[in-house]
Residue, then its C-alpha position, 0 to 999 in steps of 0.5 A: x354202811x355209812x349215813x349221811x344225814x342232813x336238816x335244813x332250817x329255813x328262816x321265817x318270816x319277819x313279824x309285824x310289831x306289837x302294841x305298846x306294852x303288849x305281852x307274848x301269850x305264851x298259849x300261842x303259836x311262835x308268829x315265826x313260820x319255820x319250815x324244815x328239810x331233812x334227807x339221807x344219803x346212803x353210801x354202801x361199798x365193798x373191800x375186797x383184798x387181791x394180789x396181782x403178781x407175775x411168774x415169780x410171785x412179785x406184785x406187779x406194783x403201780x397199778x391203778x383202779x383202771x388197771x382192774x377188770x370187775x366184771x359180775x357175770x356179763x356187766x362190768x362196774x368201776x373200782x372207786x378206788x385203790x389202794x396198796x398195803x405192804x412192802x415196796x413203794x407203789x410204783x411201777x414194776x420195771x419189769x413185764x409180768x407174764x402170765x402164770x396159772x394159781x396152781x405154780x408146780x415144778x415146772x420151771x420157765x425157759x428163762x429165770x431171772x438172775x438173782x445173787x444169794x443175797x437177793x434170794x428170797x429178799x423182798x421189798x423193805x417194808x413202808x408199813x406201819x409196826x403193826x404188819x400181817x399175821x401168818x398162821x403155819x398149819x403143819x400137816x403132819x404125817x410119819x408115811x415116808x412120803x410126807x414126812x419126808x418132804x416136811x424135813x426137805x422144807x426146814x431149812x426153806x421154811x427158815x428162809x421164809x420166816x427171815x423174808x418177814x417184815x419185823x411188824x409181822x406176827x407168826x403162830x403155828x398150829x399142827x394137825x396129826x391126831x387133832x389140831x394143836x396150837x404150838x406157838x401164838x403169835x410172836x415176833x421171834x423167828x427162832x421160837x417159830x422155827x422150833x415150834x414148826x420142828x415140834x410140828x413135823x416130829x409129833x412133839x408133845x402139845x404145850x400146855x396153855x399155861x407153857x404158851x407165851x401170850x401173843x403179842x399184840x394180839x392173841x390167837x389163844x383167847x380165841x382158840x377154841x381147845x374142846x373143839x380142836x381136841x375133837x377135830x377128827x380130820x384135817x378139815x375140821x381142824x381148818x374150821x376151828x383154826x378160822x373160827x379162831x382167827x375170825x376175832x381179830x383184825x389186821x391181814x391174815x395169812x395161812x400157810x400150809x405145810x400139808x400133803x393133802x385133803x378129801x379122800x380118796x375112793x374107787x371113784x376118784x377123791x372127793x371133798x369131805x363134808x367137813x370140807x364146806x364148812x372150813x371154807x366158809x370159816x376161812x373165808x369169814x376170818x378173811x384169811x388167804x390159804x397158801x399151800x406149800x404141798x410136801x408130798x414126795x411126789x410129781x402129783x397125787x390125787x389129794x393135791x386137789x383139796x390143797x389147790x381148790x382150799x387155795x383158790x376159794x380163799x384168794x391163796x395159792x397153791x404151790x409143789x415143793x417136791x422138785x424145786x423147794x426153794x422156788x416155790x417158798x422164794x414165789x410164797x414170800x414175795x407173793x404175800x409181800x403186799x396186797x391191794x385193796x379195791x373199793x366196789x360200789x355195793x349196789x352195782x354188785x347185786x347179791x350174793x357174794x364178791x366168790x361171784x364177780x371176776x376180777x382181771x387185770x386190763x392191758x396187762x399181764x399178769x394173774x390176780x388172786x381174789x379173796x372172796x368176801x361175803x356182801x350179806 
């Protein structure tokens, strides 16, 4: 909230002479009648970071404020302003956008659009400051056949995806087996990823704090919370020490999960664990979006549906990698490659949280993806 606050001094009126001679009785009252005016203006807004893009996870660029729909329940309100982060100019897209579920599976539309394999998982070259996105990989692990199986399918496609990483981009990478581990904090060198990410996959051996590099700039390290992530006795929790950790520091936040599943499945169907709120809502406080790269060696699978609804509460996406790996990680790269910021007036929106307000695109097509951020 930002205050304005203003006095204005008003010039009195001009005295009459005094006798010769005569001294100022410092007793009385200035004969200057000063007046004074003071008020405040408050100006409260909202920031809220969403990502418009087409089949193909490419950010339809060149939007304008009136390009969005904010609607709370029935009332629509205005988008002050607008503004677009990452790689790319904001121009227009020259290509019509159609529209495409949050949930991307293997299926494939009639039509995909040509690209050589240079252009394969290329995206825009990045305009951004040297300081870009930090993107968390949180690795799943599992030895079933079916999931680990389909994290050994994505070594070579998640090595594509570190590649499509602008060089201000920062990467760490954390595991989940028995309990949550950090591997690897944030660091610019693609190759040490990559290894961390391998580590991940086979169960290697969790480093020491003293054999992890320190992160640079910032560090996911000061603020991992070891105790914690040692007694992380689900996946779930292992998410709620991962966002308290990530709460601490500022800039873009991305999470990329390479999973097979939450919840848990039962005679009556799968049903979200109590752990589940909570590393929701520790996401959603870090202001991190979830991305899901699903492993699992299979069409569907009932635990798929804590994977897509963790990816949707935080403005992510949820995407198969059992059919066509390479499309899915080509869609994740250019659908992190930028993001747009819009500006809402706090008072139009009433209570609650920004979870409450929908936000389309107006006369395109297109689908956004909306990280909710609270307003208390």
């Amino acid at each position: 909230m930002f205050r304005v606050a203003a006095a204005l001094l008003l010039g009195g009126l001009l005295g009459l002479g005094s006798p010769a001679g005569a001294q100022d009785d410092p007793d009385k009252p200035d004969k200057k009648d000063t007046a004074s005016f003071s008020g405040a203006i408050d100006v409260s807004i909202v920031t809220v970071v969403v990502r418009a893009v087409d089949t193909w996870g490419r950010p339809i660029l060149g939007l304008k404020p009136e390009d969005f729909r904010v609607r709370v329940g029935k009332r629509e309100i205005p988008v002050d302003s607008l503004e677009w982060v990452g790689e790319g100019a904001a121009e227009a897209s020259p290509v019509p956008a159609p529209v495409i579920s949050k949930k991307i599976s293997e299926k494939v539309p009639e039509k995909a659009p040509v690209t050589t394999a240079a252009e394969e998982l290329a995206v825009p070259s990045s305009s951004s400051s040297s300081m870009g996105k930090l993107v968390v990989f949180f690795v799943q692990a599992d030895l079933t056949p079916s999931r680990i199986s389909g994290q050994l399918r994505m070594r070579p496609f998640t090595r594509k995806l570190l590649a499509t990483l602008q060089p201000g981009d920062r990467a760490a990478v954390v595991s989940y087996d028995s309990h949550l581990k950090l591997r690897q904090d944030f660091t610019a060198d693609r190759d040490a990823t990559h290894a961390a990410l391998d580590q991940a996959m086979l169960f290697g051996e969790e480093p020491a704090s003293a054999d992890i590099a320190p992160g640079d700039p910032v560090s996911l390290a000061d603020h991992f919370d070891r105790t914690n992530a040692f007694a992380a006795a689900s996946p779930e929790r292992g998410l709620e020490v991962l966002g308290k950790a990530m709460e601490p520091l500022s800039g873009e936040k991305i999470m990329i999960f390479l999973g097979w599943g939450l919840g848990r499945f039962g005679v009556d169907g799968v049903h979200m664990t109590p752990a589940y709120k909570p590393a929701v809502h520790a996401l959603r406080a870090a202001h991190a979006s979830v991305f899901v790269l699903d492993v699992t060696s299979a069409d569907s699978h009932s635990l798929e549906t804590g994977l897509e609804g963790i990816a949707e509460a935080t403005g992510g996406m949820y995407l198969s990698t059992f059919r066509l790996p390479g499309q899915a990680t080509e869609i994740l790269a250019k659908t992190i490659s930028g993001h747009y910021v819009l500006t809402l007036d706090r008072a139009l929106l009433g209570g609650g949280t920004v979870a409450g307000v929908e936000i389309e695109l107006r006369d395109k097509r297109g689908t956004v993806l909306a990280r909710p951020v609270g307003l208390r």
